[in-house]
C-alpha positions in Angstrom: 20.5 24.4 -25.1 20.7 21.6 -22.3 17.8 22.1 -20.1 18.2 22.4 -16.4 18.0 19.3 -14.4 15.6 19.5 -11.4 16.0 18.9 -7.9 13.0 17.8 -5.7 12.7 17.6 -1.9 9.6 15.6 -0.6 8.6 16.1 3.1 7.3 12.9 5.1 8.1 9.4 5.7 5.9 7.4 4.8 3.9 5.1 2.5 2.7 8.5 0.5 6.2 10.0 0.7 7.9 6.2 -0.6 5.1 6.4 -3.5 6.1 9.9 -4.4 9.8 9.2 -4.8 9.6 6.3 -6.6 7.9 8.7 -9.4 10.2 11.0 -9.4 13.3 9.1 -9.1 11.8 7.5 -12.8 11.7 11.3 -14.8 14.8 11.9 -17.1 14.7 15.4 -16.1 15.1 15.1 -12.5 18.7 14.8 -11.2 17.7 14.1 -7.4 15.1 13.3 -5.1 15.7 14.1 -1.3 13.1 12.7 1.4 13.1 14.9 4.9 13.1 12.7 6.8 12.1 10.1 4.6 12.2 6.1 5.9 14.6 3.4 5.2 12.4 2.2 2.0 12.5 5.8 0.5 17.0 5.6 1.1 17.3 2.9 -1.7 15.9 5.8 -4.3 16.3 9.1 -2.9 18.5 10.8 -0.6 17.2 11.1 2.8 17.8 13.9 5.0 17.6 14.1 8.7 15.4 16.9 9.6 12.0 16.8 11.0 8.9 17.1 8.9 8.3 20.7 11.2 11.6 21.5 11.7 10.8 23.8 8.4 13.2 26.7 9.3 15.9 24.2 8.5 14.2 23.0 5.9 14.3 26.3 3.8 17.9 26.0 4.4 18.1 23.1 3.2 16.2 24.0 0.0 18.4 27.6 0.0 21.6 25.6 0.2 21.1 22.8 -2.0 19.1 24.8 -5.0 15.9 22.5 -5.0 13.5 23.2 -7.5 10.5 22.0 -5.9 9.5 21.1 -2.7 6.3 18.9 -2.0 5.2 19.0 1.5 2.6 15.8 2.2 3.3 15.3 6.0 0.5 17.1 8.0 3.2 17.9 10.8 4.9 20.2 8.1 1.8 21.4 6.7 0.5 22.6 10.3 3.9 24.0 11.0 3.2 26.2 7.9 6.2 25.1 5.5 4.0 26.8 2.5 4.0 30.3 3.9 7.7 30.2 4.7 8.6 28.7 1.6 6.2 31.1 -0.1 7.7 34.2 1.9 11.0 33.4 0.5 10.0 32.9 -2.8 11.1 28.9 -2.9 8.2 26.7 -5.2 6.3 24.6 -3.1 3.1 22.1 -3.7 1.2 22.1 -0.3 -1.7 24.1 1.9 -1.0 26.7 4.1 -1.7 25.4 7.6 -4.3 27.8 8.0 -6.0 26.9 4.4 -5.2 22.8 5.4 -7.5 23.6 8.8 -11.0 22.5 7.9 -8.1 18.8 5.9 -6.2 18.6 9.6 -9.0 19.6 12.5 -11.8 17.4 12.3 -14.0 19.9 14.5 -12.9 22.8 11.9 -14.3 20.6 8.8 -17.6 20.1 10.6 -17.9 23.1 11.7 -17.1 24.9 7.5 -20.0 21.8 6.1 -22.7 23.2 8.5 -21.9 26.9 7.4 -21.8 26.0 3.6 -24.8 23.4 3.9 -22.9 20.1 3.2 -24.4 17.1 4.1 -22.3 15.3 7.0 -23.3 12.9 10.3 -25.1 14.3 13.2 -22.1 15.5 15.6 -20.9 17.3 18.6 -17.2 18.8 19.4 -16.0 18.4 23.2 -13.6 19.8 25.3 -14.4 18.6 28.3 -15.1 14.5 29.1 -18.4 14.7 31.5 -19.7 16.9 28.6 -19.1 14.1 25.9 -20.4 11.5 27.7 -23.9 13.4 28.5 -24.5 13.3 24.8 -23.4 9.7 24.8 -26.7 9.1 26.8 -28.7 10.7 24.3 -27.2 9.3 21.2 -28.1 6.6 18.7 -26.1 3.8 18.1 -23.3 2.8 16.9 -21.8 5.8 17.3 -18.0 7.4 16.1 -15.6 8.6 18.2 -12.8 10.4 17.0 -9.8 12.8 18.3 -10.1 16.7 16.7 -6.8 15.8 15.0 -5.3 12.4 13.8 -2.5 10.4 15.3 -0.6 8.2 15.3 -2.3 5.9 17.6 -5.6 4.6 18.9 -7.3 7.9 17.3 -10.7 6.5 16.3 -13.0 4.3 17.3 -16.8 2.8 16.6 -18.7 1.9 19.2 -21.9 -0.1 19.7 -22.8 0.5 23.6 -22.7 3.6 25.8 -20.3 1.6 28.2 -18.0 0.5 25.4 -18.4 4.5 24.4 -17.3 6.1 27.6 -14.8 4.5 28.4 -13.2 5.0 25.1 -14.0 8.5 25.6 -12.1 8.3 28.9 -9.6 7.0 27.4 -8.7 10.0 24.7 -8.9 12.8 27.4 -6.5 10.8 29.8 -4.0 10.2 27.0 -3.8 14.2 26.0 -6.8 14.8 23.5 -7.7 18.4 23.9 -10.9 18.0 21.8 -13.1 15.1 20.5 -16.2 14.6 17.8 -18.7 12.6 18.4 -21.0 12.0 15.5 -23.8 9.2 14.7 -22.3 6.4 12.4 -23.9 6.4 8.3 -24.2 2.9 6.9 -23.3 2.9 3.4 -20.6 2.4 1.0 -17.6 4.5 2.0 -15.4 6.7 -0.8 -12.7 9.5 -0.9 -12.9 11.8 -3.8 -10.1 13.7 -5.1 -9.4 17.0 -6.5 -6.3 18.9 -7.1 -5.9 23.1 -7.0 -4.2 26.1 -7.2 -6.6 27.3 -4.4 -8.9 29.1 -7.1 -9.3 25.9 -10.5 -10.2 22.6 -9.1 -10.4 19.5 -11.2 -10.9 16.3 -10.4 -8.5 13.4 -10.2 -10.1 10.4 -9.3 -12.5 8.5 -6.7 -11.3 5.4 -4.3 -13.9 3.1 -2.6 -12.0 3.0 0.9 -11.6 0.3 3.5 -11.3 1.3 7.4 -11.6 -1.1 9.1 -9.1 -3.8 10.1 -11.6 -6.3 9.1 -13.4 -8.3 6.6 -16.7 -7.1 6.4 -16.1 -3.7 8.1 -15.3 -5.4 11.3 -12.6 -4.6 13.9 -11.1 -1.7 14.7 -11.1 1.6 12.5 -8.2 2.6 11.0 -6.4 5.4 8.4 -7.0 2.7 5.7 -6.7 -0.7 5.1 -6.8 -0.8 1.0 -9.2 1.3 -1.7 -10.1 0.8 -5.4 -9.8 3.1 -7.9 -11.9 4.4 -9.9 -14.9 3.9 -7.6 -17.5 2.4 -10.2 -19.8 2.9 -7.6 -19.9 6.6 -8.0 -22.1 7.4 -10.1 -21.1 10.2 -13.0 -23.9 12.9 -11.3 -22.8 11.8 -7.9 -19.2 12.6 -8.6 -20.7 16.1 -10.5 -22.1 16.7 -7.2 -18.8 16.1 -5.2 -17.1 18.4 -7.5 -20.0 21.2 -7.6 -21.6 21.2 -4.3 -18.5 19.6 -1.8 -15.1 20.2 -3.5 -15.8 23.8 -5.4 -17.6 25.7 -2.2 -15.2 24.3 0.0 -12.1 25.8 -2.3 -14.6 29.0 -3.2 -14.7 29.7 1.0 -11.2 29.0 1.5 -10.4 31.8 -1.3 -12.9 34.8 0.1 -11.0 34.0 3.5 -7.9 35.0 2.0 -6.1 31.5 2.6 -6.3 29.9 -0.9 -6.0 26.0 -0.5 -2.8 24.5 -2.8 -2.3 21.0 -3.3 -4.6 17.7 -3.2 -7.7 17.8 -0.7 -9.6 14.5 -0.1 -13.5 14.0 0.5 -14.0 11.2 2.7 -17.8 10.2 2.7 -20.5 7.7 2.5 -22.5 6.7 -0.6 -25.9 6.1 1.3 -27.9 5.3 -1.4 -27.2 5.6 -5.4 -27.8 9.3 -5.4 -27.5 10.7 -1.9 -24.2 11.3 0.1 -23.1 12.0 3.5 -19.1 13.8 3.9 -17.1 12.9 7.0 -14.2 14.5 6.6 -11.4 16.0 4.2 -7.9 14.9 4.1 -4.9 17.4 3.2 -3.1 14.7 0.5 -3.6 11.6 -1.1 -3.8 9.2 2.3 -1.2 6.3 2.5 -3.2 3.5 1.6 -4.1 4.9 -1.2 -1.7 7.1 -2.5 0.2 5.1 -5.4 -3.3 3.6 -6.5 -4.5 6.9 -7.6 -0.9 8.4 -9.0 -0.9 5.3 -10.9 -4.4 6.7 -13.2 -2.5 9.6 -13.6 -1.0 10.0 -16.4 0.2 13.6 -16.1 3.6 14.8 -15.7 3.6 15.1 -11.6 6.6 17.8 -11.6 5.0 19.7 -14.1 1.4 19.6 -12.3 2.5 20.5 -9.2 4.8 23.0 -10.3 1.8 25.2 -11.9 -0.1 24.9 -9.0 2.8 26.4 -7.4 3.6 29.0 -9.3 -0.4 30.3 -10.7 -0.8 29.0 -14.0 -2.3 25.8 -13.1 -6.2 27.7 -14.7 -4.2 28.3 -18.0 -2.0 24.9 -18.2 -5.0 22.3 -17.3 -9.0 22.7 -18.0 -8.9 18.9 -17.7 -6.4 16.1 -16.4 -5.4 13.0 -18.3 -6.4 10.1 -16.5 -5.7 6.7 -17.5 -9.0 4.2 -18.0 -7.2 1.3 -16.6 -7.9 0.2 -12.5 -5.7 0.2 -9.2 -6.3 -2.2 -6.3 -4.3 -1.6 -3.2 -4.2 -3.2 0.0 -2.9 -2.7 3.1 -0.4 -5.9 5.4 -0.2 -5.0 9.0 1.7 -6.6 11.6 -0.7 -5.6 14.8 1.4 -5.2 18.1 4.4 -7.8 16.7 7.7 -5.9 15.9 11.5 -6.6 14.5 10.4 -9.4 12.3 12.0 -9.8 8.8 9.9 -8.9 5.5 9.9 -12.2 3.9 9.3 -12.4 0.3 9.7 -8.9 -1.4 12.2 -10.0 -3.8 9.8 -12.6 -5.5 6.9 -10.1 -5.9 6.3 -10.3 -9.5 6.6 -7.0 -12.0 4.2 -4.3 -11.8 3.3 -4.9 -8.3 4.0 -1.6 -6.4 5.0 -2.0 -2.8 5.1 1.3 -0.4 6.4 1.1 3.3 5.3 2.8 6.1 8.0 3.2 8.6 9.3 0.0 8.5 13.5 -0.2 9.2 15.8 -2.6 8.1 19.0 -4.8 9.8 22.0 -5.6 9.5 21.6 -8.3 6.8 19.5 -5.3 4.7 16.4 -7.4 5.8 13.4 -4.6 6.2 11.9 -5.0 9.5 8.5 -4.3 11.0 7.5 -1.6 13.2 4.5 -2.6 14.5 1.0 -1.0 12.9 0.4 -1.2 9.2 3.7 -2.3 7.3 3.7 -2.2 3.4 0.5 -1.2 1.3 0.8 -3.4 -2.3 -1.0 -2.2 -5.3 -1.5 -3.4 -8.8 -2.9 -1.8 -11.4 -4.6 -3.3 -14.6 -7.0 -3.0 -17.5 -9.4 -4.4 -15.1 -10.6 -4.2 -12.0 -10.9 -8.2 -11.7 -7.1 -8.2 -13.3 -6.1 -6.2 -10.9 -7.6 -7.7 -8.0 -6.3 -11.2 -9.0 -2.7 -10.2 -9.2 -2.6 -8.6 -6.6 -3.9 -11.2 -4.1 -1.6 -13.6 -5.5 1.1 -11.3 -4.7 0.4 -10.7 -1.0 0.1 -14.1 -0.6 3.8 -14.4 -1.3 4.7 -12.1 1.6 5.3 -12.9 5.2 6.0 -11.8 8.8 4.9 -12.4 11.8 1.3 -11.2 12.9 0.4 -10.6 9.2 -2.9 -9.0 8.9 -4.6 -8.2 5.8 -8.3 -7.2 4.2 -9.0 -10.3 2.2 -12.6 -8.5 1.1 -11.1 -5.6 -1.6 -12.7 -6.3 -4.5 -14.4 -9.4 -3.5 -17.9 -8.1 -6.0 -14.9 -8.6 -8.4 -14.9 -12.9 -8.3 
């Protein structure tokens, strides 16, 4: 008997989201892969259909109507709409958090506030709703110190700053542009890292760790971003420090989640800082792989994804999986960004050698099926290899073969590796 092809939908339209089809699009067993609203890049090897990553009421319609199998829901704007619980309600298979499980992953003030009750080590911080009351405890902070919006955006979100001046006005800044709350924490020297598990809400396991670059900058300089590029595995990470992610960050953080009735489903991500070889300091959690990073860490895995996700979906992920297969090779990504400049042609794509992964953010493309940038980070490339040095190589040589105008790019990733 012929088994039953499978339909996928995958909700976003991004880097993450261009990643995610590109796997699926490869399995034998799937017969189509639709993006919602997916991105230009994500059109040459799915389907892309226009409805809004919220929009989710016509989303289940579309799943109702079209008789997908499995629906993945990566875009936080879906997630907080509460796609899962819908989906869930109408008894359609889907791999994501519900919104009020992805709370502590999406609201930076919720995260701190669930690492102080459960005794997590994070940065000395304070949540603000009003702007005379952040910049009091400006006055009385250490330097440099982090300034962030409660929930991530699109643009100028984040920031490090050095002076109280530089501080307040940045601070200024947020509440005149719409922020409704922002942190304020100290900044933690030390090497920076996401770890990541995967659940049903109730079995976590590990996937892998990433060593994760910020800033815009060489040498942590510039601006703070989403991501510039990450490593992975993160040899830095010692075996009992990534015990203790798993044990006393990743498992009381699902464990709380549970008792609260709103089991977490999907991928969560701990962003922190390695401080010294055995302590750590968590920042913040993140509700999927992030884009930067995304096809590094799917490339280590060497697990059926359909088949993963889909026992998380449906409960048996505890009896499937008391371990993942993950592959021993290395992934080095890194992140091209065209700053401010937009509408200028991609140069170079088509002479990117073999095994060299390329992801697009929301880039477009012409008339002359020339992709296009947007402005902000463009394409993330990553290579993956036996080594990490391999890796880094290749994948260096590769970027250099791509250009556009204003093209920005890490050139540190790696660099212990020469």
């Amino acid at each position: 008997m012929e088994t039953m092809k499978k339909k996928i939908l995958i909700v976003g339209n991004s880097a993450k989201e261009h990643a995610l089809s590109k796997i699926f699009s490869n399995y034998d067993f799937v017969e189509k892969v639709y993006v919602a609203p997916g991105n230009d890049a994500t059109a040459e090897i799915a389907e892309n259909v226009d409805i809004r990553a919220d929009a989710v009421s016509e989303l289940l319609e579309f799943v109702l109507e079209n008789g997908i199998d499995l629906t993945v829901a990566t875009d936080e704007k879906a997630v907080k709409s509460d796609i899962a619980v819908l989906f869930q309600q109408n008894e359609q298979l889907i791999f994501a958090p519900s919104a009020q499980s992805a709370l502590p992953a999406i609201s930076k003030s919720a995260s701190k506030r669930l690492f102080y009750k459960l005794h997590i080590p994070t940065p000395r911080f304070g949540i603000f709703e009003k702007q005379q009351l952040a910049i009091d405890y400006l006055k009385k902070s250490s330097y440099p110190v982090v300034i962030r919006t409660d929930e991530s955006s699109e643009g100028a979100d984040r920031q490090v700053c050095n002076t109280i001046q530089s501080a307040s006005v940045f601070v200024e800044d947020l509440f005149l542009s719409g922020a409704k709350k922002i942190i304020l924490e100290d900044f933690v020297y030390g090497h920076e890292f996401i770890y990541y598990v995967i659940t049903d809400g109730y079995h976590v396991l590990p996937l892998t760790s990433c060593a994760n670059y910020k800033f815009m900058s060489d040498g942590n300089g510039g601006i703070l971003t989403p991501g510039m590029g990450a490593y992975c595995p993160d040899y830095k990470l010692s075996y009992e420090i990534q015990e203790k992610l798993l044990n006393e960050v990743a498992a009381p953080v699902i464990e709380n989640l549970a008792r609260r009735e709103t089991p977490y489903l999907g991928i969560l991500g701990i962003e922190g800082v390695l401080t010294d070889e055995s302590n750590y300091t968590i920042l913040e959690l993140k509700p999927f792989l992030s884009n930067h990073d995304c096809q590094a860490v799917l490339n280590l895995v060497k697990e059926n994804l359909y088949t993963l996700f889909e026992a998380c979906a449906i409960g048996s992920f505890a009896d499937d999986y008391d371990s993942l297969n993950i592959s021993d090779y290395s992934s080095v990504s890194c992140v091209l960004s065209s700053g401010k400049l937009t509408d200028s042609p991609i140069e170079g794509l088509e002479l990117l050698d073999d095994g060299i992964d390329v992801n697009q953010f929301n880039t477009k493309r012409n008339e002359y099926f020339e992709y296009l940038t947007t402005g902000g980070r463009t394409i993330v490339l990553t290579k993956t290899s036996s080594t990490l040095t391999r890796a880094r190589e290749l994948l260096y040589e590769n970027i250099d073969v791509i250009n556009f105008s204003g093209k920005k790019y890490r050139k540190d990733i790696c660099k212990f590796c020469e």
